[in-house]
Structure formats: C-alpha cells, structure tokens
GUDO-910176 format. One record per residue (C-alpha): x, y, z; chain; residue in one letter; residue number from 1. Coordinates in steps of 0.02 Angstrom, whole numbers, plus 50000, padded with zeros to 5 digits. Layout:
GUDO-910176
<x->X | y->Y | z->Z | chain->A | resn->a | resi->NUM> .
...
This chain:
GUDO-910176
<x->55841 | y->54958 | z->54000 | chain->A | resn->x | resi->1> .
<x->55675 | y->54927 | z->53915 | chain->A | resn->x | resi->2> .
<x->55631 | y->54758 | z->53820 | chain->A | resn->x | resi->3> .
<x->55442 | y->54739 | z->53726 | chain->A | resn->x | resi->4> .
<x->55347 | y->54630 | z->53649 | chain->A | resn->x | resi->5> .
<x->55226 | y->54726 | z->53565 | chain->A | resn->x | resi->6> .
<x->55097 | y->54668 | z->53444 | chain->A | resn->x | resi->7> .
<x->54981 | y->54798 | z->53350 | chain->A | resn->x | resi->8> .
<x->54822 | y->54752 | z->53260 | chain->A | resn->x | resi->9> .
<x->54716 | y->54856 | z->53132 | chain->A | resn->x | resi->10> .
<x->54551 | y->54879 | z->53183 | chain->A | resn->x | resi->11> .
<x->54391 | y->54921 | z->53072 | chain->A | resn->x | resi->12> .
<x->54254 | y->55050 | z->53137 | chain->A | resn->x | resi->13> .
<x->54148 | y->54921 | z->53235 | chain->A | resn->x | resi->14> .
<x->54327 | y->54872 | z->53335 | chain->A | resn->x | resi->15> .
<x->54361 | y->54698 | z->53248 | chain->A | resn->x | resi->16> .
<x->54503 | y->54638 | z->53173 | chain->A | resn->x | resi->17> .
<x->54520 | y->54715 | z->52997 | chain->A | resn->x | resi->18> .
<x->54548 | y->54647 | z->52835 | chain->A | resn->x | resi->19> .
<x->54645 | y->54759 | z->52771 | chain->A | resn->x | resi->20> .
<x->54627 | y->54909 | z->52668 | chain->A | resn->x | resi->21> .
<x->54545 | y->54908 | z->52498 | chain->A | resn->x | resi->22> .
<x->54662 | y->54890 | z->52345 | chain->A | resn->x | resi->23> .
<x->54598 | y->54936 | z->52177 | chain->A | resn->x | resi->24> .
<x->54573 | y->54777 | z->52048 | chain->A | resn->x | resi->25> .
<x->54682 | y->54809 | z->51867 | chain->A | resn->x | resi->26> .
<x->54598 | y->54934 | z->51782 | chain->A | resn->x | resi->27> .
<x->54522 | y->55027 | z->51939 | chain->A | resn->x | resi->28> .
<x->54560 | y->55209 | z->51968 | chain->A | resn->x | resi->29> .
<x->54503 | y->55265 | z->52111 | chain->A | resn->x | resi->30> .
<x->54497 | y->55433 | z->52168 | chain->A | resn->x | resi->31> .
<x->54645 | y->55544 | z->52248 | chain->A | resn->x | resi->32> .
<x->54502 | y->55671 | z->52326 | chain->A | resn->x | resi->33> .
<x->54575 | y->55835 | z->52377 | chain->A | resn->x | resi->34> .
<x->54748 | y->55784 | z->52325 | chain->A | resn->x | resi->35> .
<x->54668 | y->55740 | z->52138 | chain->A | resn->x | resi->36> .
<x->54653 | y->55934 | z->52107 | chain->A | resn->x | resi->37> .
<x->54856 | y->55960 | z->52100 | chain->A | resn->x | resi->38> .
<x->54910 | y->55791 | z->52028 | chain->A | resn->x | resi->39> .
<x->54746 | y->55761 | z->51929 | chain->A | resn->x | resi->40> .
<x->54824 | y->55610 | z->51816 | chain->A | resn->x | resi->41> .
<x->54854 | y->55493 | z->51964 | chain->A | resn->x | resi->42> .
<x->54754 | y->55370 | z->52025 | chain->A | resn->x | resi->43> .
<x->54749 | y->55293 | z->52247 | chain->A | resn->x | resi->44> .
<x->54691 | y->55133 | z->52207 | chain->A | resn->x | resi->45> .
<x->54761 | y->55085 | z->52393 | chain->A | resn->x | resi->46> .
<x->54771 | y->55210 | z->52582 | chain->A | resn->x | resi->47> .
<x->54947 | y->55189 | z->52576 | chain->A | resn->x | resi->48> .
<x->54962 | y->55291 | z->52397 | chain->A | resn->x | resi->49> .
<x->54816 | y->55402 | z->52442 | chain->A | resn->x | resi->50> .
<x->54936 | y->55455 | z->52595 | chain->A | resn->x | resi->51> .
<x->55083 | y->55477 | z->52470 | chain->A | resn->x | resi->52> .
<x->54976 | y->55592 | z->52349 | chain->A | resn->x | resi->53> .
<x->54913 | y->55702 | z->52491 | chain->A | resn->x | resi->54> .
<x->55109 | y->55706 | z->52556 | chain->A | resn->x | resi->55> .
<x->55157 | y->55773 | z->52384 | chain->A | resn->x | resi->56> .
<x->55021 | y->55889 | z->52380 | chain->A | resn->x | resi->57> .
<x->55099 | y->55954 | z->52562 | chain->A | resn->x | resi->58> .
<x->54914 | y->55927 | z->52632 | chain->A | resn->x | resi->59> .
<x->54867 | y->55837 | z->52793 | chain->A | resn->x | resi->60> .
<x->54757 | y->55684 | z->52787 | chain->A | resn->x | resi->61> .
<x->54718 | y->55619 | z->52931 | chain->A | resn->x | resi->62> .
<x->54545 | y->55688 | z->52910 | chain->A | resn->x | resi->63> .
<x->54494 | y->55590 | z->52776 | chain->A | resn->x | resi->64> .
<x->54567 | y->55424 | z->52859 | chain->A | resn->x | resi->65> .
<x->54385 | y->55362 | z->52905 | chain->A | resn->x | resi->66> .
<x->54306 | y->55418 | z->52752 | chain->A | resn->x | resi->67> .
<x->54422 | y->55388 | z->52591 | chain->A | resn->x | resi->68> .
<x->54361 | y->55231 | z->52509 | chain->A | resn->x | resi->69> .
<x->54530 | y->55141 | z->52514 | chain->A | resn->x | resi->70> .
<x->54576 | y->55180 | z->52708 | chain->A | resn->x | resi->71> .
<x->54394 | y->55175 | z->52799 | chain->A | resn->x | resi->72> .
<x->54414 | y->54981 | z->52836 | chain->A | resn->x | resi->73> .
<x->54565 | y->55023 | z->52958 | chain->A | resn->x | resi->74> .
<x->54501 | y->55170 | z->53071 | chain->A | resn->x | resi->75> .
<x->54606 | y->55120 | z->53225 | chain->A | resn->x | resi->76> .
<x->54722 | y->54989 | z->53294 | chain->A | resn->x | resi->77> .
<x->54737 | y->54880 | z->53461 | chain->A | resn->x | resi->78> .
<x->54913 | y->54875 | z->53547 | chain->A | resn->x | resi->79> .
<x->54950 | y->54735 | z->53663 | chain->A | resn->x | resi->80> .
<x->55118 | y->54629 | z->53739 | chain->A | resn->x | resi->81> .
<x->55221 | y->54621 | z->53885 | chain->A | resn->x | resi->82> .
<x->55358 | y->54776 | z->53914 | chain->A | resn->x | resi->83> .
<x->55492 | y->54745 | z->54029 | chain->A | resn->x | resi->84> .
<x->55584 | y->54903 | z->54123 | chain->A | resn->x | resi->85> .
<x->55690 | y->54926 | z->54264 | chain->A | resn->x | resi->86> .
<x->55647 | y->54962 | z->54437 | chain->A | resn->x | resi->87> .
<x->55665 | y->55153 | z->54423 | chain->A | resn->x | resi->88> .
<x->55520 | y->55282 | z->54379 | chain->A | resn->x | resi->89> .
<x->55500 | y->55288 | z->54191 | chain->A | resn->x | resi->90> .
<x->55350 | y->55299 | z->54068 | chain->A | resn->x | resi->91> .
<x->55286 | y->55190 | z->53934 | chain->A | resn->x | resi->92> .
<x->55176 | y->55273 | z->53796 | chain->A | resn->x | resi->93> .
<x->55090 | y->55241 | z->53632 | chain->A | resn->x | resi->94> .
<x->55117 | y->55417 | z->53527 | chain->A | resn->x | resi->95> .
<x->55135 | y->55506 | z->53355 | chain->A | resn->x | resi->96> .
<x->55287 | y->55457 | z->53265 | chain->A | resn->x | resi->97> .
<x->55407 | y->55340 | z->53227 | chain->A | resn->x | resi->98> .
<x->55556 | y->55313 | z->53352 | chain->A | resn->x | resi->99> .
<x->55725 | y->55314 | z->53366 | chain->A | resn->x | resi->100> .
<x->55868 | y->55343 | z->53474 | chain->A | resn->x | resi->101> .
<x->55952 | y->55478 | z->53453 | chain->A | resn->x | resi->102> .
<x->56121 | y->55489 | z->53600 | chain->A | resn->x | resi->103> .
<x->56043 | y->55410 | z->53719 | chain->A | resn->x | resi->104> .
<x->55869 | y->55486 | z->53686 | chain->A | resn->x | resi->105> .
<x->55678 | y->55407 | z->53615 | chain->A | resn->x | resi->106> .
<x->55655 | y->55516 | z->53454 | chain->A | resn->x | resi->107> .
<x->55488 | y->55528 | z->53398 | chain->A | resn->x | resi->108> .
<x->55494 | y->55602 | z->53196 | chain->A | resn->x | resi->109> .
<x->55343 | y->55650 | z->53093 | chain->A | resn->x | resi->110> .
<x->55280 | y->55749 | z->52962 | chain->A | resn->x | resi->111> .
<x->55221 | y->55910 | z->53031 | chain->A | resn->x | resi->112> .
<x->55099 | y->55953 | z->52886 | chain->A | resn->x | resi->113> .
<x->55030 | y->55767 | z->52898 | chain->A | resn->x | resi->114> .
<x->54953 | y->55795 | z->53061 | chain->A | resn->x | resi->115> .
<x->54922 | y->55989 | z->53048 | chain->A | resn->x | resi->116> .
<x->54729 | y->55965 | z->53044 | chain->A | resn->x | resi->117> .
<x->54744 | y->55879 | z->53200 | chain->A | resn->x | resi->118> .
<x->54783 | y->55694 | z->53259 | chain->A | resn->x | resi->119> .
<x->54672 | y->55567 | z->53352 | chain->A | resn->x | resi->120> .
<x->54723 | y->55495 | z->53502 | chain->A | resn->x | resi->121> .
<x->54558 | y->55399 | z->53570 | chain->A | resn->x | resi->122> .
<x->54581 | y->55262 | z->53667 | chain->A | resn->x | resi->123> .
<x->54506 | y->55138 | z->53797 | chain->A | resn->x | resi->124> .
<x->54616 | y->55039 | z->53916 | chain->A | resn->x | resi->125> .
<x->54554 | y->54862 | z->53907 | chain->A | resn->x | resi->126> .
<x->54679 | y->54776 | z->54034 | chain->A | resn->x | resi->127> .
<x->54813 | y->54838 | z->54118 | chain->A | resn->x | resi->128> .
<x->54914 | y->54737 | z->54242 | chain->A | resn->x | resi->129> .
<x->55114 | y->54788 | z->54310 | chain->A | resn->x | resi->130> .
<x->55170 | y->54589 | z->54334 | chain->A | resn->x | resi->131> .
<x->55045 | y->54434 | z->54351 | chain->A | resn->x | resi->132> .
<x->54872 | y->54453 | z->54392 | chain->A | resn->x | resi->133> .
<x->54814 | y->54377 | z->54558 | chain->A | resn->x | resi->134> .
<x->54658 | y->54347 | z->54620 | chain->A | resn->x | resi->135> .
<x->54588 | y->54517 | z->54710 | chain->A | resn->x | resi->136> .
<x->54692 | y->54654 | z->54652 | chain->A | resn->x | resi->137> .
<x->54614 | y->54782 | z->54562 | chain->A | resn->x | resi->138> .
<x->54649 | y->54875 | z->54422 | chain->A | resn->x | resi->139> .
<x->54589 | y->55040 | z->54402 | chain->A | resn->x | resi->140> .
<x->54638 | y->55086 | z->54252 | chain->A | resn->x | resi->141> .
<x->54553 | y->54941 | z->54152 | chain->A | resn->x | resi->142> .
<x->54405 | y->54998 | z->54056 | chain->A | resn->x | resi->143> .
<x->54430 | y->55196 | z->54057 | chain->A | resn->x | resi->144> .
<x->54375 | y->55282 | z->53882 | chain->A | resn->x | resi->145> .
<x->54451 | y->55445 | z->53789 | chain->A | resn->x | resi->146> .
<x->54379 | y->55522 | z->53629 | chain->A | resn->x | resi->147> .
<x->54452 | y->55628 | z->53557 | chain->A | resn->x | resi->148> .
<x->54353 | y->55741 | z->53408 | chain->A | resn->x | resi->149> .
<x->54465 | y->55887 | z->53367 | chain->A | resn->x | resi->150> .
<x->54639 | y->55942 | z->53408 | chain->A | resn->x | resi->151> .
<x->54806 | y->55825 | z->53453 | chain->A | resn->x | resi->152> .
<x->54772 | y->55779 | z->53633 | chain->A | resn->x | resi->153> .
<x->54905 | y->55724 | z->53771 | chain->A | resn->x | resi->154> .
<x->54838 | y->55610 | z->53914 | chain->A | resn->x | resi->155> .
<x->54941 | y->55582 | z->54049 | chain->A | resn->x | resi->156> .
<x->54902 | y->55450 | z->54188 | chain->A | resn->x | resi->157> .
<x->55005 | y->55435 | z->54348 | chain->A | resn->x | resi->158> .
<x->55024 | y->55281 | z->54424 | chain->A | resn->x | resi->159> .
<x->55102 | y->55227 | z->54582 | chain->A | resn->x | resi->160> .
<x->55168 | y->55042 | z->54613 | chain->A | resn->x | resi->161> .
<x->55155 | y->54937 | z->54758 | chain->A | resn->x | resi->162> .
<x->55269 | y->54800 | z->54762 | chain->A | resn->x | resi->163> .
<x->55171 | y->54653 | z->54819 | chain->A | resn->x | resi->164> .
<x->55235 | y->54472 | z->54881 | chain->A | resn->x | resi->165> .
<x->55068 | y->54352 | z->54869 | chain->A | resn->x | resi->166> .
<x->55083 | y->54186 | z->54927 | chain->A | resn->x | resi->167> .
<x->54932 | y->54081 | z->54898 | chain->A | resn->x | resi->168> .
<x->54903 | y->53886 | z->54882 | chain->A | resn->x | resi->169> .
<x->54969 | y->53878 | z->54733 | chain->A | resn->x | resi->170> .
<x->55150 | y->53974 | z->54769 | chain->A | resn->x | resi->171> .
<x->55212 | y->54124 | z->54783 | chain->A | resn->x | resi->172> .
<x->55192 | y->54276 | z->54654 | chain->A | resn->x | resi->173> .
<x->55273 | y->54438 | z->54642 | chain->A | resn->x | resi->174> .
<x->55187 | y->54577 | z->54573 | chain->A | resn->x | resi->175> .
<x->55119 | y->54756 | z->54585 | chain->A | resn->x | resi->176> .
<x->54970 | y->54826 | z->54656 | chain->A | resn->x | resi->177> .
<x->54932 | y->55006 | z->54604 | chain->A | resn->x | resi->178> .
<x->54846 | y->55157 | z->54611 | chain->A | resn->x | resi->179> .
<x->54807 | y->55299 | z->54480 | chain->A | resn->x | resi->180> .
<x->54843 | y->55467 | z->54576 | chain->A | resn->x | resi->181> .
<x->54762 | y->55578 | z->54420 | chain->A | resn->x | resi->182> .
<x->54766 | y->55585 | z->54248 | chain->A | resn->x | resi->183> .
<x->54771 | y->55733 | z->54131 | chain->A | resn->x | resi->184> .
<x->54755 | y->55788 | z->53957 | chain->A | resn->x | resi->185> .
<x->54770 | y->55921 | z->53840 | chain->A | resn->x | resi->186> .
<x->54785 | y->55990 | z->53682 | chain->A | resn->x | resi->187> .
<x->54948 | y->56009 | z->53624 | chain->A | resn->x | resi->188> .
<x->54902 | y->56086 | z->53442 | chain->A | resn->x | resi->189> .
<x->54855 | y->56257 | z->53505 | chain->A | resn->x | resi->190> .
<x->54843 | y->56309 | z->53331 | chain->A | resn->x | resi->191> .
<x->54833 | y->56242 | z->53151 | chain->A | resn->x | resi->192> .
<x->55020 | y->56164 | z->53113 | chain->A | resn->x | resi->193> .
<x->55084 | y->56192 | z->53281 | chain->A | resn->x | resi->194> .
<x->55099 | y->56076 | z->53412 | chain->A | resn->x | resi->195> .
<x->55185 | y->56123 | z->53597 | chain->A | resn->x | resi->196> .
<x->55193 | y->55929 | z->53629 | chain->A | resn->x | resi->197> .
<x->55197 | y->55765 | z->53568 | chain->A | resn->x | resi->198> .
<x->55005 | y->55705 | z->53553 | chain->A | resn->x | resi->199> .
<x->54996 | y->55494 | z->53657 | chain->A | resn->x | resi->200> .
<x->54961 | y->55417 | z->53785 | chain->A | resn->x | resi->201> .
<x->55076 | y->55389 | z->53924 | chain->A | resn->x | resi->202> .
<x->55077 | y->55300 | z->54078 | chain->A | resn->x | resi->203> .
<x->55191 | y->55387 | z->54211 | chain->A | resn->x | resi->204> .
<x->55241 | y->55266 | z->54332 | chain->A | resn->x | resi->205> .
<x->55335 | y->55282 | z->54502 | chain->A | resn->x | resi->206> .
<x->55382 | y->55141 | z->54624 | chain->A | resn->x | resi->207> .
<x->55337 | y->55144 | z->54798 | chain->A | resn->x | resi->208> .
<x->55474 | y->55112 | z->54934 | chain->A | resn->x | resi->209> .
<x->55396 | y->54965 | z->55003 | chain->A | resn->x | resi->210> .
<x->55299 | y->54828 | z->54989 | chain->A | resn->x | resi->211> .
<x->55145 | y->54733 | z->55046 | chain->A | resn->x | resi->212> .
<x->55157 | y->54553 | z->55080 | chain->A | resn->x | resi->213> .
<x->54981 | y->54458 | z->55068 | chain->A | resn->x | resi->214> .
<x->54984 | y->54292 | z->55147 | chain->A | resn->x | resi->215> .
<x->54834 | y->54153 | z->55074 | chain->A | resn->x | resi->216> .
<x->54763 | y->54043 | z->55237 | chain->A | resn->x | resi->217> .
<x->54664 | y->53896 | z->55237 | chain->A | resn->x | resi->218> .
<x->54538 | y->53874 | z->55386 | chain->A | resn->x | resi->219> .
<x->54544 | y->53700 | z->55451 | chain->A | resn->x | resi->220> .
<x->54391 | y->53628 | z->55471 | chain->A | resn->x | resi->221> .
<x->54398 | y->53616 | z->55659 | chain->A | resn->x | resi->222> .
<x->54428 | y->53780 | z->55670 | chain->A | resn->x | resi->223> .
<x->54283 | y->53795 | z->55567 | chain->A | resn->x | resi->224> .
<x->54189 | y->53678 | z->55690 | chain->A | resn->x | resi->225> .
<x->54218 | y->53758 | z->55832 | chain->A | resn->x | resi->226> .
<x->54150 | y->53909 | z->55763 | chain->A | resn->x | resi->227> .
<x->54003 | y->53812 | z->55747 | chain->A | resn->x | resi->228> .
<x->53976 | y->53758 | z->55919 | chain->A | resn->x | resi->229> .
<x->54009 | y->53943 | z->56008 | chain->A | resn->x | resi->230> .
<x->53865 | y->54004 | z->55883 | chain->A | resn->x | resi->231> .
<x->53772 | y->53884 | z->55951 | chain->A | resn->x | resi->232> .
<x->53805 | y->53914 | z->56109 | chain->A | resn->x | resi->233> .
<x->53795 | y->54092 | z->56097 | chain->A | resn->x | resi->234> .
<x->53647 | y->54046 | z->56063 | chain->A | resn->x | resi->235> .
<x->53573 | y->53947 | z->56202 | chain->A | resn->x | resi->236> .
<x->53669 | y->54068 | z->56312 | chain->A | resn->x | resi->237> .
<x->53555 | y->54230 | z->56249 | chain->A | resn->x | resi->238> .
<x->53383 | y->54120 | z->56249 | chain->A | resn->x | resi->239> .
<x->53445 | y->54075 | z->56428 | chain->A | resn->x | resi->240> .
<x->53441 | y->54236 | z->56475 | chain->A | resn->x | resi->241> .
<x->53304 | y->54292 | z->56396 | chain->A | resn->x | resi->242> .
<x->53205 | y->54160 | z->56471 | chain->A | resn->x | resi->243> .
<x->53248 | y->54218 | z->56642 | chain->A | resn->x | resi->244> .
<x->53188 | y->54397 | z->56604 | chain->A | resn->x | resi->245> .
<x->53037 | y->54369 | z->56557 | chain->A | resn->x | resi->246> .
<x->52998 | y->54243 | z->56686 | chain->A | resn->x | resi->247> .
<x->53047 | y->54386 | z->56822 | chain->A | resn->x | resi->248> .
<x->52964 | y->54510 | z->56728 | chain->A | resn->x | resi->249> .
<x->52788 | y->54396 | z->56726 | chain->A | resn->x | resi->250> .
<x->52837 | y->54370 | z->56908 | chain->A | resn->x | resi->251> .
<x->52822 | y->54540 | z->56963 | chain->A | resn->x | resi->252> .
<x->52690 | y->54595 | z->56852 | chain->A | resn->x | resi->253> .
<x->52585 | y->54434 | z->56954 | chain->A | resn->x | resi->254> .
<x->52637 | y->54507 | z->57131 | chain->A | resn->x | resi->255> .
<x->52609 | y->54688 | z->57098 | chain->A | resn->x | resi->256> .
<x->52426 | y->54639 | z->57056 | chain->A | resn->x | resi->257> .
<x->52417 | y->54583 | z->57238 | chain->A | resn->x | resi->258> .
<x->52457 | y->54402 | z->57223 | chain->A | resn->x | resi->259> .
<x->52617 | y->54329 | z->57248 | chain->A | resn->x | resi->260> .
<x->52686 | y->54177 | z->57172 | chain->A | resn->x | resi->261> .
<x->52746 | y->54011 | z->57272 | chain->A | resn->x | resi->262> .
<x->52924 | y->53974 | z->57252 | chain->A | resn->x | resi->263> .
C-alpha cells in the first residue's frame, strides 16, 4: 500500500513562490493568441480559460505556457511531502496526467493533442532522503539538474536501499542508506502527437537483503589520555634512538681519522 502527503507549489520563472496567474480586471479582454483565430469573439482574461480556448480549438499549448500574458507567472511547480510504501520494490514518480485506479492499476489520463508539441519535464532534485536523515549519510541524488528543451522526456533513476540501524547518543534511528546504480532518459514523443511512454520522473527503487548497523562511540577521556602519553613516548623513544646514532656515527667518524675516543 502507498500513503502521501504531498504538497505542490507554483513556481514563477526565477523559482519563487508564485502569486498566481494574472486575471483580467472587468472590462479587460485579453488576448486568446493562436486560439483567437477560430473563436475570434472570446476573450482569456485568465491561463486557465486560455487552456480551455486552445482545447476547443484542438491545439496544444503547452508552448505558450511561459509566454501568454495570463500563464507566464506560473512556469513550474515544487513537489514536496513524505510517501509511505511497503517494503517491496516499487516506484514513486511525478508524471503527465491525472491518476486514477483503474482494477487494481495507477491510470495516468491526458489529452493527447494538449501535449502533442511536446511536454516539459525539467527538474532538479533538491533533497531526497528514504527515512530520517542522520548525520553522515549521503545522498546522491540531492542536487542533480535535467532540462529539458524539446520533446516529452522519461528519466528513470535506479536506486538501491540499504537498510540501516544507527544508534547514536541520542537513540536509535532506522533508516536507509542508498545508492543510485544509473539513471536514464529518453524521449518518449518520437514524433509530433505520438508518445511510446508516459513523459516523468520516476524513482525505481529496490531493497537490499540486508542491513548495515552503525554503532555511535564516545572516547573516554582516559582513553584519550593515554593516547597522549604513548605519543609522547613514542616520542622520547625515537629521539632516544636517534641520539644514539649519531653519537656512534660521530664516534667512528673520530676513530677512523686516527684518534680514538676514551670510554
């Protein structure tokens, strides 16, 4: 079973929150652009009715998204919560479509001719994390970047979960360490209205059969002190000997020169 708690935020071009999109004051009649030329009476005073006038017109419009006047303020979106899956391999994936389940199934349904000029899946992975975050594990997929200029691209990252028992000073934590064993992509609209896949991003997961168990240790500090004192003596012990080679090797520098030392 899957559970989310998924939150998604419109973004504007330079990535900050947006306001929302521009809605046309009484009066105001703001342009329909190519969609104007086959219902010229109309007017998109807001991105939601310039999408419905270029869905009547059967044209796509995802290409004038960042442009139009009334939909340029909200040019992308940031998706972030907590998902909670079982302990089998699975995916999770952000992709074109809404979704439903169909016997048993994830449906994803769209619009063909809305996305026929392509669909941009762009992304940047600003944290991801599979259970709590401790204190020295890595995660390698945090900060990777995809554009995406032309087409309806699939990306595909596989990632394989460690199991990891941490116990540290302040408890004990269960989580998952993991790697990334490649990632992939390609362009699923090999042509103009045809896709051979559903454009997204997923994250293909797979759990490991077993699982590391990290153990936190304080140093006392006489352990700590007697470190201390075998430097130190170490030490001594090397300028000891030292000492004593030197000495013999003045020694029999003196009595090769024809002199000998007393004792």
């Amino acid at each position: 079973g899957v559970s989310e708690t998924l939150v998604m935020e419109s973004l504007d071009i330079h990535g900050r929150p947006s306001g929302g999109d521009v809605v046309g004051k009484a009066g105001d009649c703001l342009s329909c652009l190519e969609a104007g030329e086959y219902f010229p009476d109309i007017c998109c005073n807001s991105c939601q009715q310039l999408k419905d006038a270029y869905r009547s017109a059967g044209l796509p419009y995802f290409h004038v998204l960042d442009t139009a006047e009334q939909c340029k303020r909200e040019v992308g979106c940031q998706v972030h919560g907590d998902i909670l899956v079982s302990k089998v391999s699975g995916n999770v994936h952000v992709a074109l479509g809404r979704t439903r389940m169909k016997d048993g199934v994830l449906v994803h349904e769209f619009n063909m001719q809305e996305v026929s000029d392509g669909f941009n899946t762009s992304h940047i992975v600003n944290r991801m994390a599979f259970g709590p975050q401790v204190a020295g594990i890595v995660s390698p997929l945090e900060g990777i970047s995809k554009i995406v200029k032309h087409g309806a691209y699939m990306f595909h990252y596989y990632v394989k979960l460690v199991p990891t028992l941490f116990e540290g000073r302040e408890g004990t934590v269960y989580t998952h360490q993991y790697s990334v064993s490649a990632d992939t992509d390609k362009n699923a609209m090999v042509k103009k209205g045809e896709l051979l896949g559903l454009p997204g991003v997923f994250f293909v997961y797979e759990f490991t059969p077993f699982m590391v168990h990290k153990v936190e240790r304080v140093v006392p500090l006489s352990h700590f002190l007697t470190s201390v004192c075998a430097i130190i003596g170490g030490v001594f012990t090397v300028a000891g000997m030292l000492d004593a080679l030197l000495y013999r090797g003045y020694r029999g520098i003196k009595t090769s020169g024809g002199r000998r030392l007393p004792n």
